[in-house]
C-alpha positions in Angstrom: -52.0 -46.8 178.2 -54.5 -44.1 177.5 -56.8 -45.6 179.8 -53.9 -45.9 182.7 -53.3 -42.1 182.2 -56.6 -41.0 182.3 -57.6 -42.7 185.5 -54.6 -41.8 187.5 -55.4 -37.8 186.0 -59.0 -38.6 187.5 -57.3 -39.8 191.0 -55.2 -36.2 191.1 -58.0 -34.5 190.2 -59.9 -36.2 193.2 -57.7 -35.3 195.6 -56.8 -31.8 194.7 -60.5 -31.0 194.7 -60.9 -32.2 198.4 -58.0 -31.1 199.8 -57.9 -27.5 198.1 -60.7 -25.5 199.1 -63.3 -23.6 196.4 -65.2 -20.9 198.0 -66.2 -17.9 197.0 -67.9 -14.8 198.6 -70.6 -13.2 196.7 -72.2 -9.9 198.1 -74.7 -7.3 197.2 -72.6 -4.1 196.2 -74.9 -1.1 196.7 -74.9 1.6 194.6 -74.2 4.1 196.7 -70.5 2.0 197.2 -70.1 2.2 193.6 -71.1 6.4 193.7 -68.4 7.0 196.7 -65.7 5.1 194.8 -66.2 6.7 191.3 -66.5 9.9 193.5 -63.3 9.8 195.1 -61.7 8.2 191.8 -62.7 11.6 190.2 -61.8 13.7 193.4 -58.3 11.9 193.1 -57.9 12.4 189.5 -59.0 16.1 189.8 -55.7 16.8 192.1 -53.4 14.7 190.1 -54.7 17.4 187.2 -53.8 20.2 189.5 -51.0 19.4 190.7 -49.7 18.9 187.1 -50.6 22.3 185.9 -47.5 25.2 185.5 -48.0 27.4 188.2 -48.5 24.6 190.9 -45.4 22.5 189.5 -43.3 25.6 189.7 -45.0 26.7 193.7 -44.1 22.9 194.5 -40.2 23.1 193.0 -40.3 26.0 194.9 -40.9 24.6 198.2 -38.6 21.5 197.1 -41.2 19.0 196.6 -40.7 17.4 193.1 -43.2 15.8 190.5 -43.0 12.4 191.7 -43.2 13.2 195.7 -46.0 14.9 194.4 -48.1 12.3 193.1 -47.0 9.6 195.6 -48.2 12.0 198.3 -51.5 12.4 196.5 -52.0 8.7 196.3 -51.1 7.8 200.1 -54.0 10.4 201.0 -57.2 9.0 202.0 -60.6 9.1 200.3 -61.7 11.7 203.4 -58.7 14.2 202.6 -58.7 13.9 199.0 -62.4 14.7 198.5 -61.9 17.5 201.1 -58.8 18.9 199.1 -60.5 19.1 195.7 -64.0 20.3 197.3 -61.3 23.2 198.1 -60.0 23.4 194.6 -63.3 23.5 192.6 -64.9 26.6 194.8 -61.9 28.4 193.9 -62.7 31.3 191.8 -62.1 30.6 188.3 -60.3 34.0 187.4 -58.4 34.2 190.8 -60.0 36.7 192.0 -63.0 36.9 194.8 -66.2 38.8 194.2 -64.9 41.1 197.6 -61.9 41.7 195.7 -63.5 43.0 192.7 -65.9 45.2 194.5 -62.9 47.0 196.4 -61.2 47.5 193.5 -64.1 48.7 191.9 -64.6 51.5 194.7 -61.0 52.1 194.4 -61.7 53.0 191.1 -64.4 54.9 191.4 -63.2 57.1 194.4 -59.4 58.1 192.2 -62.0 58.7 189.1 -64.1 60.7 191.1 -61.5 63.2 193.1 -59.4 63.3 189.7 -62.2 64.5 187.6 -63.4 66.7 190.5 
């Protein structure tokens, strides 16, 4: 009975592996590949993070796009854009204010301190 069994397993066998096909594609996977994916990964991730800070939330509600249109719009944009948006983001100044703004206000300053003094 075992024997029966086995050999009619072995027959299936058989014929699935000649009628189902096996292959597999194998290919060399450059690193530079692997750098532009992990690039834009990070790109990506970098304007899911801004988009979930306060301010930006609250500029968004204001223009009636919500948290989840949000992120669904982030993640239908391409590689191209995405990286292009958060190159944008990062050269942002970090206190919010240019170096040409500072250096008018700074003459500002220094013209009201001089005719007040004066």
């Amino acid at each position: 009975m075992k024997n029966i069994l086995t050999r009619q397993l072995c027959r299936v066998l058989i014929v699935c592996m000649g009628a189902l096909s096996f292959s597999a594609y194998a290919d060399m996977v450059g690193t530079d590949q692997v750098a532009a994916a992990a690039r834009a990964a990070g790109a990506r991730e970098t304007l899911r993070g801004f988009i979930e800070r306060g301010e930006v939330r609250d500029q968004l509600q204001h223009f009636g796009i919500g948290r989840a249109s949000a992120r669904n719009r982030v993640d239908a944009m391409t590689d191209a854009e995405v990286a292009s948006i958060a190159g944008r983001i990062e050269r942002l100044p970090a206190g919010g204010i240019s170096t040409a703004a500072a250096l008018v206000s700074l003459i500002v300053v220094e013209l009201i301190w001089y005719y007040w003094v004066k």
